[in-house]
The first five atom37 places (N, CA, C, CB, O) and aatype in JSON, in Angstrom:
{
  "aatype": [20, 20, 20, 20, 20, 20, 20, 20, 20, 20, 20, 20, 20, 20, 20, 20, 20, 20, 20, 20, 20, 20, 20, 20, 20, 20, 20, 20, 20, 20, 20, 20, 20, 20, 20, 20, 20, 20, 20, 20, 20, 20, 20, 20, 20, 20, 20, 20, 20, 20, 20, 20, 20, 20, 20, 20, 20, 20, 20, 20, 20, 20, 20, 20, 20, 20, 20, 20, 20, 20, 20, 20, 20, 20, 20, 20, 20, 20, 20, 20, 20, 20, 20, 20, 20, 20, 20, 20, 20, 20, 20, 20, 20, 20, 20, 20, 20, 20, 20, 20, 20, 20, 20, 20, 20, 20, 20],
  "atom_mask": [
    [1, 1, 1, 1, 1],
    [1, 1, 1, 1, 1],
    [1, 1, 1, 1, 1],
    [1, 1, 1, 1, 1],
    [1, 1, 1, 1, 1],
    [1, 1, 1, 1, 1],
    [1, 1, 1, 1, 1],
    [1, 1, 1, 1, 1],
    [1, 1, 1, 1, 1],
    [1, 1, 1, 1, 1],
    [1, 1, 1, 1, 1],
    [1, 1, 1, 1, 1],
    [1, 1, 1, 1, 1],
    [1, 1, 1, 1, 1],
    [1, 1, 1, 1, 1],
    [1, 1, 1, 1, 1],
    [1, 1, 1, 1, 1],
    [1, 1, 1, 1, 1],
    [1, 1, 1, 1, 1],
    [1, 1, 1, 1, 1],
    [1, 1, 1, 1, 1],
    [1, 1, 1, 1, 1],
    [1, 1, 1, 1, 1],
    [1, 1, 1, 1, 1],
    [1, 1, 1, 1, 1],
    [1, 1, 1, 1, 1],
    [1, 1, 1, 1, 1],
    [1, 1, 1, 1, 1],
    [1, 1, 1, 1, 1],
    [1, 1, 1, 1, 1],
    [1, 1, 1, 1, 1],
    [1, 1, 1, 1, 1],
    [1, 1, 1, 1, 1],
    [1, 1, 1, 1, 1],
    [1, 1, 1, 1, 1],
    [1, 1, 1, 1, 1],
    [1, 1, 1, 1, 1],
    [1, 1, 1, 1, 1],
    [1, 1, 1, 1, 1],
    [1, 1, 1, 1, 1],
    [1, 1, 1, 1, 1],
    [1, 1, 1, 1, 1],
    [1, 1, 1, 1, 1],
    [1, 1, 1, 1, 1],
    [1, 1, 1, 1, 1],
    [1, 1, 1, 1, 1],
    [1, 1, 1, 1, 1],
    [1, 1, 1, 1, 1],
    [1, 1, 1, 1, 1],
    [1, 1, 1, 1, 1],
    [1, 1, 1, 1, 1],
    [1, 1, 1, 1, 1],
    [1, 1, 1, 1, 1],
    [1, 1, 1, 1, 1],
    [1, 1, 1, 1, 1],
    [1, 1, 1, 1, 1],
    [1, 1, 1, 1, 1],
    [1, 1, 1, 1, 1],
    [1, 1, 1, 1, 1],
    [1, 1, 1, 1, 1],
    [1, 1, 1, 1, 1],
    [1, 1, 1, 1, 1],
    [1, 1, 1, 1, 1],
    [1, 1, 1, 1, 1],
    [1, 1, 1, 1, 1],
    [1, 1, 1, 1, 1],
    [1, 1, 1, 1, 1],
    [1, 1, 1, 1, 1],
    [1, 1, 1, 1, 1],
    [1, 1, 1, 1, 1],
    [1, 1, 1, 1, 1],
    [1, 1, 1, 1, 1],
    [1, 1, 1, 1, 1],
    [1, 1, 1, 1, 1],
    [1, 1, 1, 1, 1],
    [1, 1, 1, 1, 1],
    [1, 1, 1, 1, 1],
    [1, 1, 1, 1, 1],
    [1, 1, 1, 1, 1],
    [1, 1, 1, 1, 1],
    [1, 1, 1, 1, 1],
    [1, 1, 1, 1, 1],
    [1, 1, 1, 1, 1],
    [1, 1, 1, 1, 1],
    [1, 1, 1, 1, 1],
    [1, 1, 1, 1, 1],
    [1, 1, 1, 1, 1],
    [1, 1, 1, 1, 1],
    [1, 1, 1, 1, 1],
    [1, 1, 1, 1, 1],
    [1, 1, 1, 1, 1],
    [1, 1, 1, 1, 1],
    [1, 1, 1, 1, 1],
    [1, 1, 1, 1, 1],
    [1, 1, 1, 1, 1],
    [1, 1, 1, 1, 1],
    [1, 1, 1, 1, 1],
    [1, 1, 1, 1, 1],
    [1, 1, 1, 1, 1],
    [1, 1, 1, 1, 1],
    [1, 1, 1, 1, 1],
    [1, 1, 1, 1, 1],
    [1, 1, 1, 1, 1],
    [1, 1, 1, 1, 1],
    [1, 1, 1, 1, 1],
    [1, 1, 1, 1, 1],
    [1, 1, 1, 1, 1]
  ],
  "atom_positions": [
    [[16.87, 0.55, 5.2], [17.54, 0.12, 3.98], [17.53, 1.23, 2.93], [16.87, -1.14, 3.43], [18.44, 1.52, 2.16]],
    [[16.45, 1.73, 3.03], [16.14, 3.02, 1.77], [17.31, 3.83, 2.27], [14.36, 4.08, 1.81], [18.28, 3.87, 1.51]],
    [[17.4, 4.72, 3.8], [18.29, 5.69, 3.94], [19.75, 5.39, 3.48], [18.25, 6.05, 5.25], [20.46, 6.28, 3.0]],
    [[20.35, 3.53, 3.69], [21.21, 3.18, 3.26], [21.55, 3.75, 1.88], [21.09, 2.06, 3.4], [22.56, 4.42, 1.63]],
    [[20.68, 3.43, 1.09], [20.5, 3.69, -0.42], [21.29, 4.91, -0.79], [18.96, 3.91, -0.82], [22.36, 5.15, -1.36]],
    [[20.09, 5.73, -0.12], [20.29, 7.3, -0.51], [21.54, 7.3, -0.45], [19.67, 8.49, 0.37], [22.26, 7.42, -1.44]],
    [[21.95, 7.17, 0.75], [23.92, 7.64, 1.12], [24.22, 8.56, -0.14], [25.42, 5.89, 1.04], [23.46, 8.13, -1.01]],
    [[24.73, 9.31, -0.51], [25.91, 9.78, -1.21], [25.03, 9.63, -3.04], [27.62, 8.53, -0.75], [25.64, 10.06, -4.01]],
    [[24.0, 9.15, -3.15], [22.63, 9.33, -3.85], [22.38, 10.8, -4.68], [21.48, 9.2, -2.66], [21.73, 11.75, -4.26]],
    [[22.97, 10.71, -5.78], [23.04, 12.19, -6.34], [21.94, 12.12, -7.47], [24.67, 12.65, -7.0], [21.53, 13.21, -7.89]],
    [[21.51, 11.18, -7.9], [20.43, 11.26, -9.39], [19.02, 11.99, -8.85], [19.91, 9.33, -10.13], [18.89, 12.15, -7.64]],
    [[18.14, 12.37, -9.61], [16.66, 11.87, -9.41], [15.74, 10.97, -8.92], [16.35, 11.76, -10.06], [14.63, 11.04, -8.39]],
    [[16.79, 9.81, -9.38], [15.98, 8.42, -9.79], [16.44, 7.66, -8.09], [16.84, 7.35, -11.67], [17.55, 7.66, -7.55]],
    [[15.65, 7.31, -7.79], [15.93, 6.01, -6.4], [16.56, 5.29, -7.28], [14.5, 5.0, -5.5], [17.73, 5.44, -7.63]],
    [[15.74, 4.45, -7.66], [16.36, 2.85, -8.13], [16.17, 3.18, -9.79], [15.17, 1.13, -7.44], [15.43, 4.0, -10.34]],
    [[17.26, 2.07, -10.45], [17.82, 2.82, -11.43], [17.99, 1.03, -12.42], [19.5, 3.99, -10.8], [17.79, -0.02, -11.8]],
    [[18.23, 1.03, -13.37], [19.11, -0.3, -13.83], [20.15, 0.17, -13.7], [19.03, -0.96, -15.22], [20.4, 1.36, -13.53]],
    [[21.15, -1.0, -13.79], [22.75, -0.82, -13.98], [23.23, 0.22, -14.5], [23.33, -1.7, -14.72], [23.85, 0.93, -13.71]],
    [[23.16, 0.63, -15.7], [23.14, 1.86, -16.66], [23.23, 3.45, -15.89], [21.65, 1.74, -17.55], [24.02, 4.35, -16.17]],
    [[21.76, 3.44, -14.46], [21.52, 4.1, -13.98], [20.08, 4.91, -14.56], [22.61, 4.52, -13.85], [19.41, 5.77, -13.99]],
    [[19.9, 4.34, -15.78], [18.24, 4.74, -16.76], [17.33, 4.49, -15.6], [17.66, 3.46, -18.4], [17.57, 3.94, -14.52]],
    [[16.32, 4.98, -16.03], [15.05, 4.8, -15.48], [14.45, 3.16, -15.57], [14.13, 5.84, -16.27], [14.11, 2.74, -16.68]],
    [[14.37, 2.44, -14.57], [13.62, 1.05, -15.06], [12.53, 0.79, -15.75], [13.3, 0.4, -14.19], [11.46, 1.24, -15.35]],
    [[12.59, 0.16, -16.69], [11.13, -0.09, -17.51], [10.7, -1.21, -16.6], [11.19, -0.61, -19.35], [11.26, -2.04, -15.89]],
    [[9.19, -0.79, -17.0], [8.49, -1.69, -16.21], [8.28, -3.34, -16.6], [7.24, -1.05, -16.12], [7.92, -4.24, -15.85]],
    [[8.69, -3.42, -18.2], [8.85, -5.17, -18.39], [10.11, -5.64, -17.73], [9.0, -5.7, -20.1], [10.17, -6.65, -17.03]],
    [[11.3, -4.69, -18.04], [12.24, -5.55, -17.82], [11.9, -5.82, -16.04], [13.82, -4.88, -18.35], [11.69, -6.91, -15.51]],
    [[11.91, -4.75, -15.49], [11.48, -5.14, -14.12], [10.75, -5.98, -13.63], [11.07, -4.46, -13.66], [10.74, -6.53, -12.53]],
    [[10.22, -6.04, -14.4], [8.49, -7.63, -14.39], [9.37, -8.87, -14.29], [7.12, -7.98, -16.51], [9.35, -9.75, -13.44]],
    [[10.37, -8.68, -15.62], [10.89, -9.84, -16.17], [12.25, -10.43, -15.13], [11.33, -9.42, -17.78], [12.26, -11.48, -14.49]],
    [[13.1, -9.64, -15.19], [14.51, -9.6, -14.6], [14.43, -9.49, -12.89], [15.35, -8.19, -15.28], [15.24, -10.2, -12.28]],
    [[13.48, -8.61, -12.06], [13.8, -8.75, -10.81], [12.4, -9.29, -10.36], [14.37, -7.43, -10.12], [12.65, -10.02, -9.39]],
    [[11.07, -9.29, -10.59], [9.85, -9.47, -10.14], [9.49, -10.78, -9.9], [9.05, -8.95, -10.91], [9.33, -11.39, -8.85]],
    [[9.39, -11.13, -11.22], [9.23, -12.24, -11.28], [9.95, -13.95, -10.48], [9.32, -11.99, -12.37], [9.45, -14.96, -9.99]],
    [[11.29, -13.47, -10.73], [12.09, -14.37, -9.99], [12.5, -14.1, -8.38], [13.29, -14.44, -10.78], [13.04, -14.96, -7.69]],
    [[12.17, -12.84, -7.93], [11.86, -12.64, -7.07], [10.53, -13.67, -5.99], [11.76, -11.49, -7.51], [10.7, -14.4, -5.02]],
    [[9.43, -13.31, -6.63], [7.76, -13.97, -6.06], [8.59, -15.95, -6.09], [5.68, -13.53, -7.97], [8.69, -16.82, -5.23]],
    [[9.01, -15.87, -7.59], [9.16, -17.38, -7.53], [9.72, -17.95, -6.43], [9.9, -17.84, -8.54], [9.07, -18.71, -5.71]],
    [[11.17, -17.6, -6.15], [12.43, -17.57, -5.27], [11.4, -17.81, -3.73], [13.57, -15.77, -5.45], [11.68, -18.64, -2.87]],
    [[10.15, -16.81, -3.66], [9.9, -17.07, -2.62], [8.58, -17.7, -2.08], [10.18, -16.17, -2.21], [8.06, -17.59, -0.97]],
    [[8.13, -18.49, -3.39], [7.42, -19.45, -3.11], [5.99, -19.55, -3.56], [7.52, -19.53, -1.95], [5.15, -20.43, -3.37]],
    [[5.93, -18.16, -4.34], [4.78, -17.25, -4.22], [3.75, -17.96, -5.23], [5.17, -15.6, -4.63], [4.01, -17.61, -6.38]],
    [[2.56, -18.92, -5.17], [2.01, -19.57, -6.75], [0.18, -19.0, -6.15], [2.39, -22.13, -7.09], [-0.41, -19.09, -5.07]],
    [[-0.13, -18.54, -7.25], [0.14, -17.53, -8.3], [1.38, -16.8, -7.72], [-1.16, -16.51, -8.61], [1.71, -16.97, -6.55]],
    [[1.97, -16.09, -8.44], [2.63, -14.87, -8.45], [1.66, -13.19, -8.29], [3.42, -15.02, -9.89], [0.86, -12.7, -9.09]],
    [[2.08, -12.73, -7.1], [1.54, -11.57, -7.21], [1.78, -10.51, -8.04], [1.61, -11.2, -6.34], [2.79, -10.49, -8.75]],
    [[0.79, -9.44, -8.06], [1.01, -8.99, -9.24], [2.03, -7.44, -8.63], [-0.66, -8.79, -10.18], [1.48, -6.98, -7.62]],
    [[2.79, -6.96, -8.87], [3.22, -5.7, -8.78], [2.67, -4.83, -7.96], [3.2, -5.22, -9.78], [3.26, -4.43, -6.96]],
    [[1.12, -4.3, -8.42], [0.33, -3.52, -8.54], [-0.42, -4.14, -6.9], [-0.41, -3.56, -10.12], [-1.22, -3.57, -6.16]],
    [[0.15, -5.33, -6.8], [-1.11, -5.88, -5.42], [-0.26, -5.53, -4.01], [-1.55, -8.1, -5.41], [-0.73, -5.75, -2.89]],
    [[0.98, -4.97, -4.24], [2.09, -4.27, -3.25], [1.09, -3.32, -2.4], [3.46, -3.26, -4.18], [0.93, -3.39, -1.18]],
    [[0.26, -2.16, -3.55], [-0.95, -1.51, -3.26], [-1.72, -1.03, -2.4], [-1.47, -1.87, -3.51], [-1.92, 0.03, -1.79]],
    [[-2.26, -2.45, -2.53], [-3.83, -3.13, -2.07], [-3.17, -3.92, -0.72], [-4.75, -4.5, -3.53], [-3.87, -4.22, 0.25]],
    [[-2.0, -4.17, -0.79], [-1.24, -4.67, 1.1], [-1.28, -3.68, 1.46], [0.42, -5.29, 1.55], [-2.16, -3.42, 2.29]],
    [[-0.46, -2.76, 1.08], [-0.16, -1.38, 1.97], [-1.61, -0.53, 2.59], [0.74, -0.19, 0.83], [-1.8, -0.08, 3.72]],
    [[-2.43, -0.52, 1.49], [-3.76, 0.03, 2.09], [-4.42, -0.82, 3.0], [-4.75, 0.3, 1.06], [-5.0, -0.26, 3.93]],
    [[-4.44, -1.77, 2.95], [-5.14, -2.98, 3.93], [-4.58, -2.78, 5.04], [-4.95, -4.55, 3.58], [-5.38, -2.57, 5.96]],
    [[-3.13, -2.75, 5.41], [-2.11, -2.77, 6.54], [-2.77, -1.03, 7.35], [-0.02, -2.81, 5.72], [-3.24, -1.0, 8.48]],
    [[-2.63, 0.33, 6.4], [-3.27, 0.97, 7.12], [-4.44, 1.27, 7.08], [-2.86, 1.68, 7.22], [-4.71, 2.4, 7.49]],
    [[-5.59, 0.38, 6.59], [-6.64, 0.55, 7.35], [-7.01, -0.35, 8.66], [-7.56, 0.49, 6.48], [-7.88, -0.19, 9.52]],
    [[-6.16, -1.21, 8.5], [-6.07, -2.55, 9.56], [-5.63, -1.59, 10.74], [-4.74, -4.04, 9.12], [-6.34, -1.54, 11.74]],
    [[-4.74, -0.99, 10.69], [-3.99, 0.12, 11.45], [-4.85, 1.5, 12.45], [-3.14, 0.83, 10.18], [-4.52, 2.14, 13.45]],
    [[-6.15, 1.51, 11.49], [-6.83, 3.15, 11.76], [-6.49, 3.92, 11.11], [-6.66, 3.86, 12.89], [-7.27, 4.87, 11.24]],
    [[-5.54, 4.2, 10.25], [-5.27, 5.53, 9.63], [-7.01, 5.87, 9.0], [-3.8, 5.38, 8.22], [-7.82, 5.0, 8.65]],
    [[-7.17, 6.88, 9.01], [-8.14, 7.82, 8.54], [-8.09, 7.78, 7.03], [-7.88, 9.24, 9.1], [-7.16, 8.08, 6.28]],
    [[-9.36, 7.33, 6.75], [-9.48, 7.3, 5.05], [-9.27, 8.61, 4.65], [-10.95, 6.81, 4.39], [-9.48, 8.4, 3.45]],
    [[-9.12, 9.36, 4.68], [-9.07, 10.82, 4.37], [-7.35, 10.76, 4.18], [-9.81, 11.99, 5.76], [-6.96, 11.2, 3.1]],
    [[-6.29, 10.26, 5.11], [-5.19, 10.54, 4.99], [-4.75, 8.93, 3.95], [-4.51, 10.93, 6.61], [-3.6, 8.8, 3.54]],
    [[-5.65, 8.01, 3.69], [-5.35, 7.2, 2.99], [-5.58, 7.61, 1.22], [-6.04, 6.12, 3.59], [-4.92, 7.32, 0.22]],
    [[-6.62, 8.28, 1.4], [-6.93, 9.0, -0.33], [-5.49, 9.89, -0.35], [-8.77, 10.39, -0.54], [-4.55, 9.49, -1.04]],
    [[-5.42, 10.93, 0.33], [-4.34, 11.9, 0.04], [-3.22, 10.82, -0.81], [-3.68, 12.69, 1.64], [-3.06, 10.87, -2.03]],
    [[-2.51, 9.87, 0.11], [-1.59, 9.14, -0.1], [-1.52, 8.56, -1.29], [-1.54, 8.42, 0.71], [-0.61, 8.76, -2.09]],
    [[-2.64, 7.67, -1.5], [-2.8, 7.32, -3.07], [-3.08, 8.0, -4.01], [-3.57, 6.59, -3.33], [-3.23, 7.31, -5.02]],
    [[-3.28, 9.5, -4.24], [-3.69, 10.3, -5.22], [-4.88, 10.28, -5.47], [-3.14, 10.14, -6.22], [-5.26, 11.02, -6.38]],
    [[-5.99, 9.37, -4.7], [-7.33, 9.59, -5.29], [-8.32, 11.37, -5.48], [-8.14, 8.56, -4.25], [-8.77, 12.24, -4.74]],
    [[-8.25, 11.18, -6.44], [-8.95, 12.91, -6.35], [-9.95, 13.1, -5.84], [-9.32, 13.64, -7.51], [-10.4, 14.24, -5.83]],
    [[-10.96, 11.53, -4.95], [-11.65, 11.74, -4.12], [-12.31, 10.66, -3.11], [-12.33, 12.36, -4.71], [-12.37, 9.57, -3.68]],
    [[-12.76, 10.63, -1.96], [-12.35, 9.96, -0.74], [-13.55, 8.77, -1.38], [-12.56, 10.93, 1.03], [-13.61, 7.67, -0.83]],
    [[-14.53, 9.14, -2.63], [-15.6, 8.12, -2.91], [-14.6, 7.32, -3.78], [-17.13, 8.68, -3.7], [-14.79, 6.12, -3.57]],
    [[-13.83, 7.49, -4.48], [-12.93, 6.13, -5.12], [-12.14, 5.43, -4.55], [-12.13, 6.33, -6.06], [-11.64, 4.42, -5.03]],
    [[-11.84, 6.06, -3.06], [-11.35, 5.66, -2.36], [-11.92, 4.39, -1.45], [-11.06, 6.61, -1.95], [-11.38, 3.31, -1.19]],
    [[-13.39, 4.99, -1.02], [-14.05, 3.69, -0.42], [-14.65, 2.54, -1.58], [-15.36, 4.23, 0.56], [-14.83, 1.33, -1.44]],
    [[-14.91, 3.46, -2.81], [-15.2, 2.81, -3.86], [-14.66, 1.46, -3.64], [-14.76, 3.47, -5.0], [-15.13, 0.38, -3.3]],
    [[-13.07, 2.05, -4.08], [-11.98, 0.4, -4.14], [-11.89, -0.21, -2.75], [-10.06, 0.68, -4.62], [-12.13, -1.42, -2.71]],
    [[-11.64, 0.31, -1.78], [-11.12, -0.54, -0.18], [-11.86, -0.36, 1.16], [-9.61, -0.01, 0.31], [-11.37, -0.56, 2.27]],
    [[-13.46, 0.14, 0.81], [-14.15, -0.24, 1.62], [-14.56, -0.86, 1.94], [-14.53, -0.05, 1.75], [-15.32, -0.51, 2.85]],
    [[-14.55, -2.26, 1.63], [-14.64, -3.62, 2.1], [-14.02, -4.31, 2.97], [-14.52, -4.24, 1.38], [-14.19, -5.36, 3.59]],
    [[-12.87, -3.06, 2.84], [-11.67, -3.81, 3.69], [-12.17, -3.51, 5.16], [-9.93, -3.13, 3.39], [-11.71, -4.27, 6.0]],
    [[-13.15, -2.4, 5.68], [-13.66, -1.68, 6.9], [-14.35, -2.53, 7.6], [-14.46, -0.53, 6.68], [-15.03, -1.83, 8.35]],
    [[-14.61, -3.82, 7.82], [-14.69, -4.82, 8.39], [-15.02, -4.76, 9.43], [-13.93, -5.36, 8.34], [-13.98, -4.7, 10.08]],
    [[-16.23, -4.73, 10.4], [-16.02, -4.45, 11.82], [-15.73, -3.24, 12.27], [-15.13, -5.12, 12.28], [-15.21, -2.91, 13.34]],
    [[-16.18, -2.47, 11.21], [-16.13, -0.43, 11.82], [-17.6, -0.43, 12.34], [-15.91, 1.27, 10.14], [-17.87, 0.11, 13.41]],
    [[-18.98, -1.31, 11.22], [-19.86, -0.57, 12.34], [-19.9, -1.44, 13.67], [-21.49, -0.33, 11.78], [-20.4, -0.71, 14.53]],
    [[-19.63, -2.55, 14.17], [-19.63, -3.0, 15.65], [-19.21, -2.08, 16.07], [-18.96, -4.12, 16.15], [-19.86, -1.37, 16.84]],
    [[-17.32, -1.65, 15.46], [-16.7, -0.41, 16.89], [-17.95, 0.4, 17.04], [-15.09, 0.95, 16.4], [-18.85, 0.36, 17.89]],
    [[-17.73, 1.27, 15.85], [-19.01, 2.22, 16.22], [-19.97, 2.12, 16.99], [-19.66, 2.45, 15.4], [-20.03, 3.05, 17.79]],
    [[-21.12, 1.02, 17.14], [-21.57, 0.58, 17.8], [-21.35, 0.05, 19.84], [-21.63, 0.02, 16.88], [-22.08, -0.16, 20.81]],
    [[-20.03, 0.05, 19.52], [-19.52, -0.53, 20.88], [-19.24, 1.18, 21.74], [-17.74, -1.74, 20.59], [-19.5, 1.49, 22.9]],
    [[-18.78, 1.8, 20.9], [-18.16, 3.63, 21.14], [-19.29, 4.28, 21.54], [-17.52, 4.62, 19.62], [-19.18, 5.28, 22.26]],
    [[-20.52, 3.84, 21.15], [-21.77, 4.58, 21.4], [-21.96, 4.0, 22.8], [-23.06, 4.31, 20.28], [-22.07, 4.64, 23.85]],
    [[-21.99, 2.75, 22.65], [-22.94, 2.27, 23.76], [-22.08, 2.32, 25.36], [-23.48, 0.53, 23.32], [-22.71, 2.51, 26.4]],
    [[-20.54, 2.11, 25.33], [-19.86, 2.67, 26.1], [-20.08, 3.9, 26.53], [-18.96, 2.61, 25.74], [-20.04, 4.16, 27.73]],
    [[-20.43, 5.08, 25.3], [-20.32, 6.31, 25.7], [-22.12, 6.57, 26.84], [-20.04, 7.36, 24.01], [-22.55, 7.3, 27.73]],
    [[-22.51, 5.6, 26.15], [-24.21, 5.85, 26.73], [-24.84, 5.17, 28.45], [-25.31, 4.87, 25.37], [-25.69, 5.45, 29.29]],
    [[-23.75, 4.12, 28.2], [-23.46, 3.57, 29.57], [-22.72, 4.45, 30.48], [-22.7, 2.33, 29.45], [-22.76, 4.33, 31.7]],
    [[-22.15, 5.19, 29.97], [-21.85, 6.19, 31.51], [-22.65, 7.2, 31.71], [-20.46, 6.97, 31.64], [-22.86, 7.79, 32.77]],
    [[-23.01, 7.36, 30.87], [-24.16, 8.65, 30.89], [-24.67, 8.37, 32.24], [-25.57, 8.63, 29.59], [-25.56, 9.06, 32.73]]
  ]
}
């Protein structure tokens, strides 16, 4: 859908208001966000910002390497990184645990 977008896409800006300005972030709250979450059922309403905190969950759920997950978010370092979403690591020390003992069983 994004490459759709681009097509023939000459500004700076991806997404734009009508105008083609830069979107502020109320009206966006107000005009597409909001009635958006509603439309789809969403109570509470999520917040913007919790788009985030899916995407990081999805790739740590995934394996991506916390190291390539800080890069991505801008953290200037991999401890604010586990700081915020190391909780999400759930069952890393079993693997770990399982990787050893596999590896020790063939020994």
């Amino acid at each position: 859908m994004l490459a759709a977008h681009l097509q023939g896409h000459t500004g700076e800006l991806v997404f734009t208001n009508e105008d083609g300005a830069p979107l502020r972030r109320s009206n966006f709250h107000a005009r597409i966000w909001r009635p958006a979450t509603a439309a789809a059922g969403f109570v509470p309403a999520p917040r913007f910002h919790d788009l985030r905190h899916s995407h990081v969950a999805m790739l740590i759920a995934s394996g991506a390497p916390i190291k390539a997950i800080q890069h991505r978010l801008g953290h200037a370092s991999i401890v604010m990184t586990m700081d915020r979403y190391g909780h999400l690591l759930e069952g890393v020390d079993e693997d770990l645990i399982a990787g050893l003992e596999q590896q020790l069983g063939g020994a």
